[in-house]
C-alpha positions as CSV (number, residue, x, y, z in Angstrom):
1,X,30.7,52.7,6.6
2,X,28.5,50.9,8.9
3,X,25.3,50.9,6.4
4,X,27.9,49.5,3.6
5,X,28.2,46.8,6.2
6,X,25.2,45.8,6.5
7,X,23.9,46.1,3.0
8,X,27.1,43.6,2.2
9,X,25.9,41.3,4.7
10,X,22.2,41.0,3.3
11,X,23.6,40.4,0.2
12,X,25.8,37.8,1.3
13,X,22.3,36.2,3.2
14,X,20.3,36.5,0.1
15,X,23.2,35.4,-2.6
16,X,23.2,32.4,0.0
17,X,20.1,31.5,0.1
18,X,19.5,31.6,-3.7
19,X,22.3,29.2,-3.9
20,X,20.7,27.0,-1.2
21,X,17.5,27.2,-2.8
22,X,19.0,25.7,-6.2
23,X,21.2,23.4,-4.9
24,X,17.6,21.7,-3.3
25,X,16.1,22.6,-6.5
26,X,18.5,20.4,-8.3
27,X,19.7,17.6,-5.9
28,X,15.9,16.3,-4.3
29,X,14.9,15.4,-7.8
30,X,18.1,13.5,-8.7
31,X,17.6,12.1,-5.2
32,X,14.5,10.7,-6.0
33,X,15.1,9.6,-9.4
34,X,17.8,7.1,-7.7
35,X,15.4,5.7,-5.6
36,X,13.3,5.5,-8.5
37,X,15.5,3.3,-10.6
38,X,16.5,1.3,-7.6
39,X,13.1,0.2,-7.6
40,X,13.2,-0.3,-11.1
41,X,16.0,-2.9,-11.4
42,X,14.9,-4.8,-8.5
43,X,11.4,-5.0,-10.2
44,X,13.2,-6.5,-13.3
45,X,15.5,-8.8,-11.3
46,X,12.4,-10.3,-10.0
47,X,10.9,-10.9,-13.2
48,X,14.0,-12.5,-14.2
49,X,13.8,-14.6,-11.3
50,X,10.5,-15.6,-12.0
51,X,10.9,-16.1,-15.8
52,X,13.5,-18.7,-14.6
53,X,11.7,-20.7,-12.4
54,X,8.5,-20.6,-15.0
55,X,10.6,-21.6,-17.8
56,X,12.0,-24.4,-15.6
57,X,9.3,-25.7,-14.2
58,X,7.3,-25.4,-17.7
59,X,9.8,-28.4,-19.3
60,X,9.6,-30.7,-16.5
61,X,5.7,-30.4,-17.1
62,X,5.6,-30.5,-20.6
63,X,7.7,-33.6,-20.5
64,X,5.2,-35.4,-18.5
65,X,5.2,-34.3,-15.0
66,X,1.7,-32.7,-15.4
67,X,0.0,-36.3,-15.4
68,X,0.2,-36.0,-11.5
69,X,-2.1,-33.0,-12.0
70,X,-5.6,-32.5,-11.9
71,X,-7.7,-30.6,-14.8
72,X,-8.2,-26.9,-13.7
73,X,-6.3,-24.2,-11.9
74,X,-4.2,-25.8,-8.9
75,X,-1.6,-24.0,-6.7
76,X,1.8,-24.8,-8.2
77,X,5.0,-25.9,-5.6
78,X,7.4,-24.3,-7.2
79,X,11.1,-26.2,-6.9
80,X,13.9,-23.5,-8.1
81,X,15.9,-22.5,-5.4
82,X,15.7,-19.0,-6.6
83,X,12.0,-18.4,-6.4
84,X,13.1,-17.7,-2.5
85,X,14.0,-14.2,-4.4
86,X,10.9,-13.4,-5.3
87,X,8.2,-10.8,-3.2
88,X,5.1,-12.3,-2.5
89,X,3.8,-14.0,-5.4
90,X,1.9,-17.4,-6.5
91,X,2.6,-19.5,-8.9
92,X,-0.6,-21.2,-10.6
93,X,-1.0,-24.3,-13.1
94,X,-3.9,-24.4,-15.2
95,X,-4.5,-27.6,-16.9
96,X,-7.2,-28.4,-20.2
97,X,-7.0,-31.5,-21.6
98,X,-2.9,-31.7,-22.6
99,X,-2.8,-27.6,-22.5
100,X,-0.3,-25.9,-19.7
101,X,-0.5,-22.7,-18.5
102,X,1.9,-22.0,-15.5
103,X,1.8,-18.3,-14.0
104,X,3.3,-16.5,-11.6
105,X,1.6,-13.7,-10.6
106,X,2.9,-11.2,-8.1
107,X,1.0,-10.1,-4.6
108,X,0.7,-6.1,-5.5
109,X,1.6,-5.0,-8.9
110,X,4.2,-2.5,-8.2
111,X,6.4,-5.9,-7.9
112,X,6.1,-6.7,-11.1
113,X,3.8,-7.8,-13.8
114,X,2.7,-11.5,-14.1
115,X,5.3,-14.2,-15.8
116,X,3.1,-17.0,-17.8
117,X,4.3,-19.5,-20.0
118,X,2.1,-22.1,-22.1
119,X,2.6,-25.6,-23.6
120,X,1.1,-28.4,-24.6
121,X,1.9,-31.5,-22.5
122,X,3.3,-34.8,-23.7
């Protein structure tokens, strides 16, 4: 009776830890996979931030505002209110003749790829 006992009780141990060791198995990958797509939707917020505050600030300077601008690359001041949003990034103008290119382009690239928009001035 007392060997049944025991024999019971290591199956109990061993049915448990089977369990234990699927239940890990199972939930650290789904785990992971919601910090994945965390990062995932905050990476496209920010390029929806920055698409906003490109696109914006592309029609003020197609319109004329790049006249105060010198020919070349120059760093760009970026006005939108929610470029605040944005991870450490720059935002570049490139001026040729009456061709615009403004760019943001982020710090490290797991924040994003870069946003550029081109135009031709007025």
């Amino acid at each position: 009776m007392v060997k049944r006992r025991r024999h019971e009780r290591g199956s109990m141990i061993i049915e448990l830890m089977t369990a234990l060791a699927i239940l890990v198995t199972i939930l650290l990958p789904l785990g992971l996979s919601f910090v994945d797509e965390q990062h995932v939707c905050r990476v496209y917020y920010w390029r929806a931030v920055a698409m906003e505050a490109v696109d914006g600030e592309m029609e003020v300077l197609a319109a004329g505002e790049w006249h105060a601008f010198a020919e070349g690359v120059t760093p760009y001041p970026v006005h939108a209110e929610s470029a605040k949003h944005l991870p450490p990034g720059k935002f570049t103008l490139t001026v040729h003749g009456s061709r615009l290119r403004l760019e943001w382009r982020p710090e490290k690239s797991r924040f994003g790829a870069p946003v550029v928009r081109e135009a031709v001035g007025q």
